[in-house]
C-alpha positions in Angstrom: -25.3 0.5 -0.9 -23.5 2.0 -3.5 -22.3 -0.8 -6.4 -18.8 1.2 -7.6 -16.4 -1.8 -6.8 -13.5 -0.5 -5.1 -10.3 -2.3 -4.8 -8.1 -2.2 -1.9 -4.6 -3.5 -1.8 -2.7 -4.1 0.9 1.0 -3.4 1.2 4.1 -6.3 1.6 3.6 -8.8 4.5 0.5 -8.1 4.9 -3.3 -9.3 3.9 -6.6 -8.7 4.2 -6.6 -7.7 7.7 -5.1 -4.3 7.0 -7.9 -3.1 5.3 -10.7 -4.5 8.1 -11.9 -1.4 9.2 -12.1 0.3 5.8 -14.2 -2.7 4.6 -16.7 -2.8 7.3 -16.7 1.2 7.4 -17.1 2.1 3.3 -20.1 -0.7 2.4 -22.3 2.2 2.1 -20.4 4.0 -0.4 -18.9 1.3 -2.1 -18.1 -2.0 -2.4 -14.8 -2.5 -0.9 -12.9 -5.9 -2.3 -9.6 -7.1 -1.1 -7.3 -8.0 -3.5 -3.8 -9.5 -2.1 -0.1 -8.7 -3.8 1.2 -12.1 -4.5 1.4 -14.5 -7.6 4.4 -12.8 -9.5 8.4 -11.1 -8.7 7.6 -8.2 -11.2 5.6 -5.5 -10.6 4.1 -5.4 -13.9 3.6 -9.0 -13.1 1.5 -7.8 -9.8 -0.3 -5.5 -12.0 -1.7 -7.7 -14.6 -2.5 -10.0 -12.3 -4.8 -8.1 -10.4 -6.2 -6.5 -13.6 -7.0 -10.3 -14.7 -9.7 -10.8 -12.3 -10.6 -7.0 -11.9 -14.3 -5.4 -12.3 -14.1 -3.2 -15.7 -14.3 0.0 -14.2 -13.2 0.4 -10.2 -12.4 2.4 -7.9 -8.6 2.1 -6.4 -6.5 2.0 -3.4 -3.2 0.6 -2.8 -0.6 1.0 0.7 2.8 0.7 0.4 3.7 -2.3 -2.2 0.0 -1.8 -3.1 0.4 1.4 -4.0 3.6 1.0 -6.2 0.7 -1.4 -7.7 -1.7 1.0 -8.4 1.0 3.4 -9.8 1.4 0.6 -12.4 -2.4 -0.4 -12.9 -2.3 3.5 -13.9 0.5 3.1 -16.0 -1.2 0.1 -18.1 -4.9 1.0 -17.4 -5.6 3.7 -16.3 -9.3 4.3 -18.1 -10.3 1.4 -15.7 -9.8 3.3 -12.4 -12.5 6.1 -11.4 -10.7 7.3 -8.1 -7.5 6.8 -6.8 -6.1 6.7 -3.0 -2.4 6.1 -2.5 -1.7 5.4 0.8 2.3 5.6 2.7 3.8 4.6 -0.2 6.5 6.8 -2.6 6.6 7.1 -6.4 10.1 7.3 -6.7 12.2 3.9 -7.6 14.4 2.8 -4.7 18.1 4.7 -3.8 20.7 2.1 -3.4 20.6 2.2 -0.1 17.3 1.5 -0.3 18.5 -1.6 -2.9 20.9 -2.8 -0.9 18.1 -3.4 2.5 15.8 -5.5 0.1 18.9 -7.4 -1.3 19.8 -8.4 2.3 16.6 -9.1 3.9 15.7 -10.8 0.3 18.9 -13.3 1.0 18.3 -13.3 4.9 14.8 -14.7 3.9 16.2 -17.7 1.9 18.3 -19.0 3.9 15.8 -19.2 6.7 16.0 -16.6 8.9 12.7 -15.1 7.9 11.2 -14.7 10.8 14.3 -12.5 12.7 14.0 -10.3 9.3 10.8 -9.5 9.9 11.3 -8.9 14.2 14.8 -6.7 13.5 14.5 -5.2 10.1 10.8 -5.1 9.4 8.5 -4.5 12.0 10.2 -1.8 14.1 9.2 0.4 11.5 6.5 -0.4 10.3 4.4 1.4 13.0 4.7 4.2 15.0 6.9 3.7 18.1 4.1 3.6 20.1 2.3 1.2 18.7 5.5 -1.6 19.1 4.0 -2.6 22.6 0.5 -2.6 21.4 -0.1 -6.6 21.3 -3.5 -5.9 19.3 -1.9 -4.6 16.2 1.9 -6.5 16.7 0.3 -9.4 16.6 -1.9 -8.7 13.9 1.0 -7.7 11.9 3.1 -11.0 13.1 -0.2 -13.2 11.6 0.0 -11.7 9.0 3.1 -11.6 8.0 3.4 -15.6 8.8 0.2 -16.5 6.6 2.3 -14.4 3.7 5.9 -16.5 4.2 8.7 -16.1 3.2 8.6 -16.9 -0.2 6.0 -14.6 -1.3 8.1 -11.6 0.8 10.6 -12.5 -1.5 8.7 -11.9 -4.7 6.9 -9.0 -3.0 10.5 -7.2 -2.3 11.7 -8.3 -5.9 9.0 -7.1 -7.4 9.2 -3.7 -5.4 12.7 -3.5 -6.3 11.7 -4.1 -9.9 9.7 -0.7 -10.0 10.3 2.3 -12.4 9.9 6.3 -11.0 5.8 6.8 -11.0 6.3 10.6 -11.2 5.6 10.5 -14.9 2.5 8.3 -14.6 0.9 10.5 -11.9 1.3 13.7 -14.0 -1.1 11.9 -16.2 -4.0 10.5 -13.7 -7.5 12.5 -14.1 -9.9 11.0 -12.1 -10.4 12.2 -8.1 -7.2 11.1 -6.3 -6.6 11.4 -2.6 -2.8 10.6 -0.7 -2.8 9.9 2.7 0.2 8.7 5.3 1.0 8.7 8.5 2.4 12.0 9.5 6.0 9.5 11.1 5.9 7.0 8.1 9.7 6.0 9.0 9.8 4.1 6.0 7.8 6.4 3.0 8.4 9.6 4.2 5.7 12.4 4.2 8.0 14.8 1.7 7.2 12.0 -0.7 3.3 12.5 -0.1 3.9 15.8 -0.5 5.4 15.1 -4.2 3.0 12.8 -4.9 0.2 15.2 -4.6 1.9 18.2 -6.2 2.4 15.9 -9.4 -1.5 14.0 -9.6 -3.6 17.4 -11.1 -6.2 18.4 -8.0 -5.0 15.8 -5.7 -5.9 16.2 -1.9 -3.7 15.2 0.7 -3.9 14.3 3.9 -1.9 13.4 7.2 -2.8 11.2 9.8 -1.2 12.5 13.3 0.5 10.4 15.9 0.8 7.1 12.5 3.4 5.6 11.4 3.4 3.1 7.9 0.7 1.3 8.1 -2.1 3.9 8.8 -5.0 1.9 7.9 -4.5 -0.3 10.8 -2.8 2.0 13.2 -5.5 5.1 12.5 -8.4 3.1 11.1 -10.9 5.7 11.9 -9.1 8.4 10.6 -8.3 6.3 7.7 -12.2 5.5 6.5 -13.4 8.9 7.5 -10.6 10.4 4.6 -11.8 7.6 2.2 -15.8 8.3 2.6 -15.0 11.6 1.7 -12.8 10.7 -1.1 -15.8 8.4 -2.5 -18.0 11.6 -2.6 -16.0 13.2 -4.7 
């Protein structure tokens, strides 16, 4: 077993289960550490808290709101991180359109109607259409998304809201850096992929066929296979 810790963060809504696969299927290379996005409405916030309880030197991968998170762990430490792997995520901050979604949902959220958020606005895109009438990931993503609550989906989509444009960071990032999404992300969109590893210097990327957001859980093969090699490099 190889002792680089490696730090996997999972996106909003979601916990340790969306990195299962990865886990069980990386121990050889690394050792793989969940670490979830809650405890703060910034994403600074997010950052530092992470960083708090962090090894000193690790390896890095963040999907979705985690990796807006480890766009800012790059931002405010970046000699800490020896590889990188951004997964269906985007480094640019949000439109207004974009805005204006969280703001709703944030509101719909408060005044209790969490849980219709989440069935209307949420998870019909967060996996490929396919997937919507797979009960072995849907309800994965409905556990999931209940142990988080509503609360902490509120200070996940502040703090996502809170984020600056990443573009400038990534232009800066030196160590081994991989991007990978599903190719029908319907909520990052593989154009911004495409930007993000145009800006990192000798970034690969990769796209995961027939995936939509969440690509870890949707395509976990595919998924670890792209990360063992990312860990060799």
């Amino acid at each position: 077993m190889n002792d680089e810790p490696l730090i996997l963060i999972p996106g909003m809504l979601c916990d340790e289960r969306l990195w299962s696969h990865q886990v069980g299927g990386l121990g050889d290379l690394a050792t793989p550490m969940v670490r979830l996005p809650i405890g703060s409405d910034s994403m600074r916030g997010l950052a530092v808290k992470l960083l708090e309880d962090a090894p000193a030197r690790f390896a890095l991968a963040g999907l979705s709101l985690g990796g807006y998170i480890a766009m800012e762990i790059m931002r405010i430490a970046p000699d800490r991180v020896t590889r990188l792997a951004l997964l269906d995520t985007t480094p640019l901050a949000d439109p207004p359109e974009r805005a204006a979604f969280r703001r709703d949902v944030m509101t719909r959220s408060e005044r209790g109607e969490f849980e219709a958020v989440f069935a209307e606005a949420m998870l019909p895109r967060l996996v490929h259409q396919d997937r919507l009438t797979d009960p072995g990931i849907t309800d994965t993503l409905w556990g999931m998304a209940r142990r988080i609550g509503a609360k902490t989906f509120v200070e996940q989509t502040s703090a996502a809201m809170s984020r600056d444009d990443y573009r400038p960071v990534l232009q800066s990032v030196s160590c081994p850096t991989v991007v990978i999404c599903g190719r029908q992300d319907a909520i990052c969109p593989i154009a911004d992929h495409r930007l993000m590893a145009a800006t990192v210097p000798g970034a690969r990327f990769v796209a995961i066929e027939d995936c939509g957001h969440l690509s870890s859980i949707e395509r976990p093969h595919a998924v670890t296979a792209v990360m063992q090699y990312w860990l060799q490099l």
